[in-house]
NUVOGU-70053 format. One line per field, with one value per residue (C-alpha): residue number from 0; x, y, z; residue in three letters. Coordinates in nm, 3 decimals. Each point is the difference from the previous one (the first is absolute). Layout:
% NUVOGU-70053
k = [NUM  ...]
east = [X  ...]
north = [Y  ...]
up = [Z  ...]
r = [Ala  ...]
% end
This chain:
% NUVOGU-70053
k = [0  1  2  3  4  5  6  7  8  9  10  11  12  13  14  15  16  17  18  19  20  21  22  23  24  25  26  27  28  29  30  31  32  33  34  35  36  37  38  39  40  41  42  43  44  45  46  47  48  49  50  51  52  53  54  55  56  57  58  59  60  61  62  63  64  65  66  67  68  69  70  71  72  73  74  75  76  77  78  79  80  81  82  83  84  85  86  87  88  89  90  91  92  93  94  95  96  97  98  99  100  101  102  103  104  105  106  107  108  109  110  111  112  113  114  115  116  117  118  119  120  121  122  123  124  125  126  127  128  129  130  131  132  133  134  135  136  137  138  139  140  141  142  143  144  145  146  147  148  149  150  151  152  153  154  155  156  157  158  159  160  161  162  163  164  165  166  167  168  169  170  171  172  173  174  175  176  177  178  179  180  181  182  183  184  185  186  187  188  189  190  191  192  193  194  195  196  197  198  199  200  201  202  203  204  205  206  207  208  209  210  211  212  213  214  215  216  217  218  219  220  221  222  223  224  225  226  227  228  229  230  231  232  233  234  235  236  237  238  239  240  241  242  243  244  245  246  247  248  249  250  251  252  253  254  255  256  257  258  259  260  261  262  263  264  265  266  267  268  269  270  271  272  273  274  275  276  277  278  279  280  281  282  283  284  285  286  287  288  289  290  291  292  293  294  295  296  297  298  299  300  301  302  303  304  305  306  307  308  309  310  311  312  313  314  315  316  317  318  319  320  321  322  323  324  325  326  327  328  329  330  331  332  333  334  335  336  337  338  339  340  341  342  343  344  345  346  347  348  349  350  351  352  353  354  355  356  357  358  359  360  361  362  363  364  365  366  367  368  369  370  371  372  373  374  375  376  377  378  379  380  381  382  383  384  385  386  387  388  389  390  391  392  393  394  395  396  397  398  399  400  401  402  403  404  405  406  407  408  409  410  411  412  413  414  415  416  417  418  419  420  421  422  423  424  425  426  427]
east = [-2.626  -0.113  -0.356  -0.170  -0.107  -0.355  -0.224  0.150  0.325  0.322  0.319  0.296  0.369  0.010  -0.259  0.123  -0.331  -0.337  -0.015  0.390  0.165  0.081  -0.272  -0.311  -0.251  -0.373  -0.353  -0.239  -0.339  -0.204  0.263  -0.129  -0.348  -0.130  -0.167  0.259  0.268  0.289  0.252  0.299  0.129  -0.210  0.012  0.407  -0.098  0.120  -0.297  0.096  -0.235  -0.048  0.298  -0.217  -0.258  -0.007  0.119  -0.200  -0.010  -0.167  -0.302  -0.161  -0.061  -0.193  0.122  0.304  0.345  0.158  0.385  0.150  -0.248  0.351  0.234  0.335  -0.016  -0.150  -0.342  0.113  -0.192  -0.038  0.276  0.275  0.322  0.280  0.345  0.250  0.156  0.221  -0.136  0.095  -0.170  -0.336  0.029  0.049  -0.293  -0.217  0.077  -0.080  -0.324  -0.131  0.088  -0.217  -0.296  0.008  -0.282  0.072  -0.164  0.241  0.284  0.277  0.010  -0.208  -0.113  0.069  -0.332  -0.023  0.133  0.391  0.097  -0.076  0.290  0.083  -0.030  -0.292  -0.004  0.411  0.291  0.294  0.266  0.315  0.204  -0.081  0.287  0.115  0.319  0.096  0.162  -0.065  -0.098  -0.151  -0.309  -0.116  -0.343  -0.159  -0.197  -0.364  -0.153  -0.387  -0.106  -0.303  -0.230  -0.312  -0.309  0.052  0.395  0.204  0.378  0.178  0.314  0.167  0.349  0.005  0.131  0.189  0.111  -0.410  -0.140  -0.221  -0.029  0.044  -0.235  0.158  -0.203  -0.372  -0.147  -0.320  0.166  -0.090  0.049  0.243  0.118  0.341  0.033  0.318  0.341  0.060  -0.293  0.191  0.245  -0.230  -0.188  -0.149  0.204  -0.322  0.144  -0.315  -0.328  0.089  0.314  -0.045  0.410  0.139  0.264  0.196  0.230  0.293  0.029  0.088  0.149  -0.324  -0.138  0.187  -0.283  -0.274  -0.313  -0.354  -0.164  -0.394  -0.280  -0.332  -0.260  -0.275  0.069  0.220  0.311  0.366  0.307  0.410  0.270  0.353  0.308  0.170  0.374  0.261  0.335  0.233  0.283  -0.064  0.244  0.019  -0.048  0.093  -0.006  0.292  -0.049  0.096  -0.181  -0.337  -0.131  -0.365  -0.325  -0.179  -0.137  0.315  0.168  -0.307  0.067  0.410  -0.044  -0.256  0.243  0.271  -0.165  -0.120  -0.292  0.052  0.085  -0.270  0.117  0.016  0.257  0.168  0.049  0.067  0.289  0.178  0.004  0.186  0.243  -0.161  0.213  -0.106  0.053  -0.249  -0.350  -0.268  -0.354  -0.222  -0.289  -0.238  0.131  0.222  0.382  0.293  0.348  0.188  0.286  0.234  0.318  -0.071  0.189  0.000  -0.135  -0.243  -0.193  0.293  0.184  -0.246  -0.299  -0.032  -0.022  -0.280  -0.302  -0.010  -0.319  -0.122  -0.359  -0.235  0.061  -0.142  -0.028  0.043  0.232  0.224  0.324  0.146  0.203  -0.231  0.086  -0.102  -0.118  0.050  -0.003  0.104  0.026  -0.148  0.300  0.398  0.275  0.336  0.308  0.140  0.351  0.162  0.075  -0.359  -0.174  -0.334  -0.139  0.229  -0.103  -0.367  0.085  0.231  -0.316  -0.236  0.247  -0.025  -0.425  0.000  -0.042  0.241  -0.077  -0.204  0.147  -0.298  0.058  0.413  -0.099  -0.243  0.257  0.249  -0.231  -0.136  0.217  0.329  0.130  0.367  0.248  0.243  -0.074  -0.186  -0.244  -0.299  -0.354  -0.263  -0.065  0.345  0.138  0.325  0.001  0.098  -0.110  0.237  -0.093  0.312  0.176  0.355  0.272  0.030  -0.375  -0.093  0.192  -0.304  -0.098  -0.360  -0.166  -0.218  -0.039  0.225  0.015  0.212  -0.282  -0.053  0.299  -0.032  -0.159  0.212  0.304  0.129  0.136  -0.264  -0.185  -0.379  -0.237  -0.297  -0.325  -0.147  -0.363  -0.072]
north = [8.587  -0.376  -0.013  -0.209  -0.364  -0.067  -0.278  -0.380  0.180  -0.189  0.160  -0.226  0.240  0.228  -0.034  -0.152  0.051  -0.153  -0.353  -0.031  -0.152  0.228  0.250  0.155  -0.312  0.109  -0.148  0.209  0.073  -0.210  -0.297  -0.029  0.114  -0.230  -0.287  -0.281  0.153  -0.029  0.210  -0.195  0.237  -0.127  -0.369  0.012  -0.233  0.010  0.142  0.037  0.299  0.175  0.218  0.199  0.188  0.303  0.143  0.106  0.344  -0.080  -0.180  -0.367  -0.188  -0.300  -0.335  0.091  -0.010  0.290  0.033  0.039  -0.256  -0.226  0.001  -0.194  0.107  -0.163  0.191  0.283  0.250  0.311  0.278  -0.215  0.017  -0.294  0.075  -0.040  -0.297  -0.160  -0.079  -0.413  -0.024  0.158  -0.211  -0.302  0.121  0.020  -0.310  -0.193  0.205  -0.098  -0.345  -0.042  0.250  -0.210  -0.294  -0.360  0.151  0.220  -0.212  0.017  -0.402  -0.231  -0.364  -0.197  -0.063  -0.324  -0.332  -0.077  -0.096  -0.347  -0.188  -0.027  -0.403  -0.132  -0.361  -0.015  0.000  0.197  -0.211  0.092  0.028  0.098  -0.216  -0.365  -0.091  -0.359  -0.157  -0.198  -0.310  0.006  0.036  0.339  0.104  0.330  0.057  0.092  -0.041  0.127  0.131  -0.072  -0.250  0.218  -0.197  -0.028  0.094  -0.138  0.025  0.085  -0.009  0.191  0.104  0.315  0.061  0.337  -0.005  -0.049  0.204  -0.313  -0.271  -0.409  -0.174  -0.278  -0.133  0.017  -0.131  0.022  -0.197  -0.349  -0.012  0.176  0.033  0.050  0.191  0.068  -0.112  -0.019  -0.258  -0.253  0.122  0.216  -0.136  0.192  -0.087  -0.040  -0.031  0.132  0.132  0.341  -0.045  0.006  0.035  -0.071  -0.259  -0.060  -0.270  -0.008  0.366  0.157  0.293  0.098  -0.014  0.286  0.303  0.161  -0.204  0.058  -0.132  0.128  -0.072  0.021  0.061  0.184  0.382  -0.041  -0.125  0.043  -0.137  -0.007  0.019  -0.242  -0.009  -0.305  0.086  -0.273  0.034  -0.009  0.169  0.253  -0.014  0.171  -0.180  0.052  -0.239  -0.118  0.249  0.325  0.251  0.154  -0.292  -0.080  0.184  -0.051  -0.339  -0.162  0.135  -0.184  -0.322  0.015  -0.009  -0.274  -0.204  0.008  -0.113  0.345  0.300  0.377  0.189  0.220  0.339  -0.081  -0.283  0.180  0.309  -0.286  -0.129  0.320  0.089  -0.322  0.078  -0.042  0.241  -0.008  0.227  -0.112  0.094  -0.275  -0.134  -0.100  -0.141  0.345  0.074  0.253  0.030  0.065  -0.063  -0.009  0.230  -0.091  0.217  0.348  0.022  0.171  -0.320  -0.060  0.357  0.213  0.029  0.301  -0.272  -0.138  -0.426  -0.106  -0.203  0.234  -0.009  0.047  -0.009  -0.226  -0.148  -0.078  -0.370  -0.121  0.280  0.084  -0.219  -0.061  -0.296  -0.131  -0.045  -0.366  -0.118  -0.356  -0.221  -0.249  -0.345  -0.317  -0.241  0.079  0.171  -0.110  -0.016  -0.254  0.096  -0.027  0.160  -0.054  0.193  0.107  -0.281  -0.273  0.239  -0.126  -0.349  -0.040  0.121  -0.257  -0.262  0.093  -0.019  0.404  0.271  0.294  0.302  0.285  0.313  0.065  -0.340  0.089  0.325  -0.198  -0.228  0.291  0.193  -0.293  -0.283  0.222  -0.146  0.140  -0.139  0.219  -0.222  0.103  -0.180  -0.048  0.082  -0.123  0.333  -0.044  0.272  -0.087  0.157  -0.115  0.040  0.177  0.040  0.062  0.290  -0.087  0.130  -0.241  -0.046  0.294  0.252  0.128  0.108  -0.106  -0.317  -0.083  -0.224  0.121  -0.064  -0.050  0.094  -0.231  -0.138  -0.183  -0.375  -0.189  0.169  -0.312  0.237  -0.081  -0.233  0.003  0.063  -0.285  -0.025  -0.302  0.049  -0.100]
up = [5.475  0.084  0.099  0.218  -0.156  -0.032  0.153  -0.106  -0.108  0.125  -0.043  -0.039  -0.036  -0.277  -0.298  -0.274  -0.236  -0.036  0.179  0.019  0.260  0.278  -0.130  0.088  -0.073  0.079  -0.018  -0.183  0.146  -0.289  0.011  0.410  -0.052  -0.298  0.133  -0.193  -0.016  0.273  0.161  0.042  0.283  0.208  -0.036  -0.110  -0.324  -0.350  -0.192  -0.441  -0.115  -0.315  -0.072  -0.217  0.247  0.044  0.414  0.255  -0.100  -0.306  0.160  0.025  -0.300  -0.062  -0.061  0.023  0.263  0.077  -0.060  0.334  0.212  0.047  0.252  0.067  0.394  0.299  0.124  0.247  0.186  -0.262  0.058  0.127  -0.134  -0.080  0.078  -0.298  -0.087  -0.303  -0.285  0.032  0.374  -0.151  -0.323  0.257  0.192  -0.286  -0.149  0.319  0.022  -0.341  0.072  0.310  -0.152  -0.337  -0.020  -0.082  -0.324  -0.107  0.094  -0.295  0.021  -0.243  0.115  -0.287  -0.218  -0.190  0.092  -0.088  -0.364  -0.078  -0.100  -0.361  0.020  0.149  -0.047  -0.173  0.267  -0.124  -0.129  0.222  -0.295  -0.339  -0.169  -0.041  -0.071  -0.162  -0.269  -0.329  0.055  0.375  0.194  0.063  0.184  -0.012  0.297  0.027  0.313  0.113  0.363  -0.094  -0.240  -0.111  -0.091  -0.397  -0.084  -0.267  -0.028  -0.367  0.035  -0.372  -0.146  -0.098  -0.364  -0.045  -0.368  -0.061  0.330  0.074  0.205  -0.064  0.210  0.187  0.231  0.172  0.315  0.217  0.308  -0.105  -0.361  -0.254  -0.350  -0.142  -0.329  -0.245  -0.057  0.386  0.045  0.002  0.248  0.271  0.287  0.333  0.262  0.245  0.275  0.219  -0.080  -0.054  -0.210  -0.334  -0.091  -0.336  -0.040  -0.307  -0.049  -0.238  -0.050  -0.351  -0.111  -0.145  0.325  0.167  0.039  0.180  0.099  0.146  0.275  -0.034  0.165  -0.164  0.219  -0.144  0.020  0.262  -0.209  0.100  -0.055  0.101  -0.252  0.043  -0.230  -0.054  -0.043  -0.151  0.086  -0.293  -0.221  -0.320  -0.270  -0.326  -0.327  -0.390  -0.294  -0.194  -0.270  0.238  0.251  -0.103  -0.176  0.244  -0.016  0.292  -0.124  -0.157  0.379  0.124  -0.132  0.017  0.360  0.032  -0.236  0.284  0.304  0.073  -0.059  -0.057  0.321  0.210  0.037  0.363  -0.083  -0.204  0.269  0.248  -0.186  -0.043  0.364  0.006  -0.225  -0.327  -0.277  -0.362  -0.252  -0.302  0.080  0.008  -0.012  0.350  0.060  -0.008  -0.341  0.121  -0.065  0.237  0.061  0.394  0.028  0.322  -0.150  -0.201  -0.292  -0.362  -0.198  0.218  0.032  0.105  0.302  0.173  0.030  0.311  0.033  -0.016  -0.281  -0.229  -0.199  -0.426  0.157  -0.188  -0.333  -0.319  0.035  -0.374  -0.161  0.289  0.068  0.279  0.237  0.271  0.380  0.115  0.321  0.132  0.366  0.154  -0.213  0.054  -0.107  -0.053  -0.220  -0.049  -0.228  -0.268  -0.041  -0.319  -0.357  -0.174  -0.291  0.080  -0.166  0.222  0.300  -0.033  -0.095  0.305  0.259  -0.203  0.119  0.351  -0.014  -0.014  -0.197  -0.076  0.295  -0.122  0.100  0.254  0.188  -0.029  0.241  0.191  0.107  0.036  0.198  0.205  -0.010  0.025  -0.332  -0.021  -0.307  -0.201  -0.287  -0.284  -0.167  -0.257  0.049  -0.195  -0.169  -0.106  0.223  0.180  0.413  0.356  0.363  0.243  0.348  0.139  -0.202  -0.035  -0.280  -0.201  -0.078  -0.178  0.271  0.040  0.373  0.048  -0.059  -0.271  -0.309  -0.285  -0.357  -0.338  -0.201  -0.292  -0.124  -0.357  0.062  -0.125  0.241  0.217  0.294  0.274  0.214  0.025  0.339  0.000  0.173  0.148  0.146  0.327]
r = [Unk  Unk  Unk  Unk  Unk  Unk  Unk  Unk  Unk  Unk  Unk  Unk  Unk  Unk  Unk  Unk  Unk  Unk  Unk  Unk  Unk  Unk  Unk  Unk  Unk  Unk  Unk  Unk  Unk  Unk  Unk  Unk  Unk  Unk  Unk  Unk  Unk  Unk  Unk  Unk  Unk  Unk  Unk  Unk  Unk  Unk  Unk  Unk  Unk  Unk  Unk  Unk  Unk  Unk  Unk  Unk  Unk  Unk  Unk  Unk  Unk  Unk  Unk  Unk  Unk  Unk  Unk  Unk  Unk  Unk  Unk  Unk  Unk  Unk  Unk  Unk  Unk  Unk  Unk  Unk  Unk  Unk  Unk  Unk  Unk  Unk  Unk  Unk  Unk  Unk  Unk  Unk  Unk  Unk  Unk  Unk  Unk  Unk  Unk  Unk  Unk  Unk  Unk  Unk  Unk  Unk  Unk  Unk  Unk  Unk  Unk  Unk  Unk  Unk  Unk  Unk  Unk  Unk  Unk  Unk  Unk  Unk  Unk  Unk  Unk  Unk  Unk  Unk  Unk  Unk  Unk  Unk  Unk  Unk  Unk  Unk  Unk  Unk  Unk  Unk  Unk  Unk  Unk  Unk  Unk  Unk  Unk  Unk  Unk  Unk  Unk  Unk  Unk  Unk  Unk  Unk  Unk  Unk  Unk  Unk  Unk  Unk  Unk  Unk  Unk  Unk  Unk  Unk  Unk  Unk  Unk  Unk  Unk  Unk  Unk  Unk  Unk  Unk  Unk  Unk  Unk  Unk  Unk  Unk  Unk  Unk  Unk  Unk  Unk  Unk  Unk  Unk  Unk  Unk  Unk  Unk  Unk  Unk  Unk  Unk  Unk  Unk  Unk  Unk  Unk  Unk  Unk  Unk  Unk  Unk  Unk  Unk  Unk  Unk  Unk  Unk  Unk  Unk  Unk  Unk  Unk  Unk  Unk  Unk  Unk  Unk  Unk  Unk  Unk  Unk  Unk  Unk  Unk  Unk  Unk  Unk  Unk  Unk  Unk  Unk  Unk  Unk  Unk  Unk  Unk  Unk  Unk  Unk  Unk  Unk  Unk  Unk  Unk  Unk  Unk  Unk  Unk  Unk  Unk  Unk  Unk  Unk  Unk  Unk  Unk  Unk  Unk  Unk  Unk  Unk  Unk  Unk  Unk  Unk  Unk  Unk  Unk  Unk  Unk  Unk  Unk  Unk  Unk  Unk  Unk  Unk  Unk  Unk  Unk  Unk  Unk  Unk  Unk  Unk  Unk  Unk  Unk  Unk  Unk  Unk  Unk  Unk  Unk  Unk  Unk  Unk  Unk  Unk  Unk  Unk  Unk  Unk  Unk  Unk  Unk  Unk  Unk  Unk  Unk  Unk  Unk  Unk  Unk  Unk  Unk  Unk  Unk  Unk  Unk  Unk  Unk  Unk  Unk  Unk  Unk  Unk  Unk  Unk  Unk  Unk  Unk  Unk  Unk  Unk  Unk  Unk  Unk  Unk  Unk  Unk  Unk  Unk  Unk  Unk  Unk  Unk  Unk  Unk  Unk  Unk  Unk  Unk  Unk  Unk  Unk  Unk  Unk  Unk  Unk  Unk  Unk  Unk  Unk  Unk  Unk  Unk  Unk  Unk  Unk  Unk  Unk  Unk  Unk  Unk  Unk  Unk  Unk  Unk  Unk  Unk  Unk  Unk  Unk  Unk  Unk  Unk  Unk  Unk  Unk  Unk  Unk  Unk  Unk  Unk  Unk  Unk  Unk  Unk  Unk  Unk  Unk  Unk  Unk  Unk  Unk  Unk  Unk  Unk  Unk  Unk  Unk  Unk  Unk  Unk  Unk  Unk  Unk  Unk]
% end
């Protein structure tokens, strides 16, 4: 049989258990009698008390808060009783309760503490690219520009070396006085154009200049710097000596490819090439020391049909015992290619470009002008490492039949064959 509720008892429906909602909720006698403690039925606040203390029934204890001194319900006279209602209007009800009860010091939301992350430059604006694009032979300038000009500052401007993990100093300036350093002395100057640039120019660009430089500023401990890649545009092509495939370690590749007008491909050149067609089968040296070959069309000489296209990779290589070809990388020339018809050994072939104030082509400047000059002739002719090839940039049947463009080659016929022309190279 339900009994009557005592003092500060409000019923609320059906009673769902201790401090439930919809249940009997009550305020003991010590949770209203001790002198700091509060009973939240009668001021309708959110009060969080020990959930450890024992009831009312089992008497007052010191220091502590009794269990049930909390209450989720607005202060009403004792004894009166709220009608029923669903579950989502009193959740509602006691959500916006809690919300107006709840001090600013209880709120759930933070101000933010601290003052915003300082940018990662401080005296260095962010270049808005991170690469330069350009060409043997021109003027390229990296920029490097400063917000702001601290008291003491000096700019080094370096090129970092990857095959060594170190850096070749290039240049160093305090604002009215620099330095140059290294092979690029000659050829680097800051561009200057304000006071707060401090860009690097370089005139006549190289092959050996393609790579990632630093611009740093030294400024006691509060150094920083921005990082630029100078990109040449150019053509890869693979490379073998007379003798047959696998002949180069890395050095011999090394020096093969300087000897024709060229330097051993990046890995990024290399990659470069292939998504533009690039499809050789014979795996060979780049720059890093690692060895690859670009597959365009699967097939069973060439690692099976099942592989997908792609570089395929040996990984790194032991630079004096292994043997390999090597994949060359050249750019734009500085001068011209063209053909001496006729029926010439190889030995007439060189004689006939001496005539003419040239030299015979080198089979980096013959793709150099077939990449960037568009030289197209079905002829074929010598080279001067006595390879016989010719430039096709429009594909047609009776030049090879092949479909795509490209430079292609007899190999190396015997030198004293008189069957071909010769391509020569006069410097600009």
């Amino acid at each position: 049989m339900a009994t009557a509720a005592p003092l500060g008892t409000v019923r609320g429906g059906r009673d769902r258990g201790r401090g439930g909602i919809g249940g009997v909720q009550s305020c003991p006698a010590q949770c209203c009698a001790h002198p700091t403690w509060r009973c939240p039925l009668r001021r309708a606040s959110i009060e969080v008390m020990a959930a450890d203390v024992p009831t009312a029934s089992s008497g007052p204890q010191q220091g502590r808060g009794p269990s049930r001194c909390t209450s989720l319900s607005p202060s009403l006279p004792p004894g009166t009783l709220l009608p029923p209602a669903p579950k989502m209007l009193r959740l509602l009800l006691l959500s916006s309760l809690w919300l107006l009860a709840a001090s600013p010091a209880s709120s759930i939301f933070q101000r933010p503490t601290g003052s915003p992350a300082a940018p990662r430059l401080q005296y260095l604006l962010e270049p808005l690219h991170g690469a330069v694009h350009t060409q043997r032979g021109a003027t390229a300038t990296l920029p490097c520009v400063l917000r702001a000009l601290p008291r003491n500052y000096r700019v080094k401007w370096s090129k970092v070396e990857p095959a060594n993990y170190g850096e070749s100093v290039i240049i160093i300036t305090n604002g009215l006085y620099h330095k140059n350093y290294g092979p690029l002395s000659p050829r680097v100057r800051l561009r200057h154009s304000h006071r707060y640039d401090a860009s690097l120019t370089i005139t006549d660009v190289a092959l050996e200049d393609e790579g990632r430089y630093r611009c740093q500023l030294v400024n006691g401990l509060e150094d920083e710097s921005v990082s630029l890649t100078l990109h040449l545009e150019g053509v890869v092509f693979p490379y073998q000596p007379s003798n047959g495939r696998y002949k180069f370690n890395y050095h011999e590749a090394k020096r093969a490819c300087e000897q024709q007008d060229a330097r051993l491909a990046t890995y990024q050149q290399l990659y470069k090439a292939w998504t533009e067609g690039l499809d050789w089968c014979n795996a060979g040296w780049v720059l890093d020391g690692t060895v690859h070959y670009p597959i365009i069309n699967s097939r069973e000489p060439c690692g099976g049909r099942l592989l997908l296209p792609g570089v395929r990779t040996y990984g790194a290589r032991d630079k004096q015992r292994d043997r390999f070809d090597a994949f060359c990388f050249t750019s734009a020339l500085q001068g011209e290619v063209y053909f001496i018809r006729g029926h010439l050994s190889f030995k007439e072939a060189g004689q006939a470009c001496r005539n003419h104030g040239a030299a015979m082509a080198k089979v980096g400047q013959l793709y150099a002008a077939w990449k960037f000059s568009g030289l197209d002739r079905c002829d074929g002719g010598w080279l001067a490492d006595g390879s016989v090839r010719y430039p096709i940039t429009a594909p047609r049947q009776r030049c090879g039949g092949l479909p795509e463009p490209g430079v292609r080659s007899f190999g190396f016929p015997s030198k004293e064959q008189r069957t071909y022309g010769t391509y020569c190279f006069a410097g600009a």
